[in-house]
C-alpha positions as CSV (number, residue, x, y, z in Angstrom):
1,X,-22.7,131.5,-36.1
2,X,-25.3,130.5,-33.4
3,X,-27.9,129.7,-35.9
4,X,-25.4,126.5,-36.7
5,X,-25.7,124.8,-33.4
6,X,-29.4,123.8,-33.7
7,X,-29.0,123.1,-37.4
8,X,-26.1,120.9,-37.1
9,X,-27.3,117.8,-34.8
10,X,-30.5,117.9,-36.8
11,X,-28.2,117.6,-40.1
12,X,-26.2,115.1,-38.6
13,X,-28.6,112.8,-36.7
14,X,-30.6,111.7,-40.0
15,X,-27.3,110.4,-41.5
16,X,-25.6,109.2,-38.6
17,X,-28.5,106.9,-37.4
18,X,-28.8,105.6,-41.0
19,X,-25.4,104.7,-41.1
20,X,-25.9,102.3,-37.8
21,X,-26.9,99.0,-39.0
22,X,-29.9,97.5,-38.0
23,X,-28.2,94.4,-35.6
24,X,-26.4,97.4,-33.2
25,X,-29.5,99.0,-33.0
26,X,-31.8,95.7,-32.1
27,X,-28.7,94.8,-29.5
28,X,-28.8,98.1,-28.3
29,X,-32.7,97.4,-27.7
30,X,-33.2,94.0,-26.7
31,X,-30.1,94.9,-23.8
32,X,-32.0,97.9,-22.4
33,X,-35.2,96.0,-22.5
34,X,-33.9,93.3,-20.3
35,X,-32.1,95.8,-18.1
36,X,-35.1,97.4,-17.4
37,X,-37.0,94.0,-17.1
38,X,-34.4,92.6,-14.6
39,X,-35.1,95.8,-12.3
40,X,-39.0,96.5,-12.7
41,X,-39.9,93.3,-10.5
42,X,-39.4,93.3,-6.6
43,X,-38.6,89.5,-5.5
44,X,-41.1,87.5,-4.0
45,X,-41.6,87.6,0.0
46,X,-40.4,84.4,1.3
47,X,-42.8,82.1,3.4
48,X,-42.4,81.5,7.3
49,X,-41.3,83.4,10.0
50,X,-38.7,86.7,9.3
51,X,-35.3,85.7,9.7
52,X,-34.1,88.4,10.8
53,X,-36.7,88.2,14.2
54,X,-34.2,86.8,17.0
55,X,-37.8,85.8,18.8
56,X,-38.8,83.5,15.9
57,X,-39.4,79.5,16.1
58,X,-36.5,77.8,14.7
59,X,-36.5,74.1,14.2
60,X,-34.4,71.7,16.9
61,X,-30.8,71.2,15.8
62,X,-29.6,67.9,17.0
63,X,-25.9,66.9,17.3
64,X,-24.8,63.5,15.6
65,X,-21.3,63.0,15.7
66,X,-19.6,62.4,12.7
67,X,-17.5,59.3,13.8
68,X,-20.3,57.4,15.2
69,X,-21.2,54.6,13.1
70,X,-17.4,53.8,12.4
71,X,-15.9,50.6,12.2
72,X,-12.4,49.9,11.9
73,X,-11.4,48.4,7.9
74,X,-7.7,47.1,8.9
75,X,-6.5,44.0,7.1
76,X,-6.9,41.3,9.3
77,X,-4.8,37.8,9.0
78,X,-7.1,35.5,6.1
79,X,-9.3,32.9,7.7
80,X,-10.3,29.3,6.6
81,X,-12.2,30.1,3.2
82,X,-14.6,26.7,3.5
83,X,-15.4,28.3,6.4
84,X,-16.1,31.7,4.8
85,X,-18.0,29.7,2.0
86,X,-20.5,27.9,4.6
87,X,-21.2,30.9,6.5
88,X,-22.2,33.3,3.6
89,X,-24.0,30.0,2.2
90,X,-27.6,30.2,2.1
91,X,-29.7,27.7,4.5
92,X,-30.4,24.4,2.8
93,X,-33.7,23.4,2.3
94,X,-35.1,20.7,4.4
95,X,-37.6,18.4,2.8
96,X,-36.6,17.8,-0.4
């Protein structure tokens, strides 16, 4: 009755593979191969100073506010549009 166990898997692993069709088994590949290909390489070190030093250089940080070049856009009463017209005119040429 012992003598079975070996015998069995043996039996059973030639048909049972040939049964799997050939896309499961080139999935099953091409998904460990990129498993294994996504952990083999360590990152690149990054360039600079360590971040993680709290004597490093950093770069000055300089505070701009955020309302500073604001200008108010509230309708105003309409003006005189010749007047408008003659201001955004351009300069007429002298000498003709």
């Amino acid at each position: 009755m012992l003598a079975q166990y070996p015998a069995r898997p043996a039996a059973v692993g030639s048909v049972a593979t040939a049964r799997v069709p050939l896309s499961f088994r080139s999935l099953f590949l091409s998904s460990t191969l990129l498993l294994l290909t996504g952990c083999a390489a360590q990152p690149p070190v990054p360039a600079g100073p360590d971040p993680s030093e709290p004597n490093a250089r950093a770069p000055r940080v300089d505070y701009r506010s955020t309302v500073s070049g604001y200008t108010s856009q509230r309708p105003v009463a309409p003006s005189a549009w010749k007047k408008q017209n003659e201001q955004a005119a351009p300069a007429p040429k002298s000498g003709g």
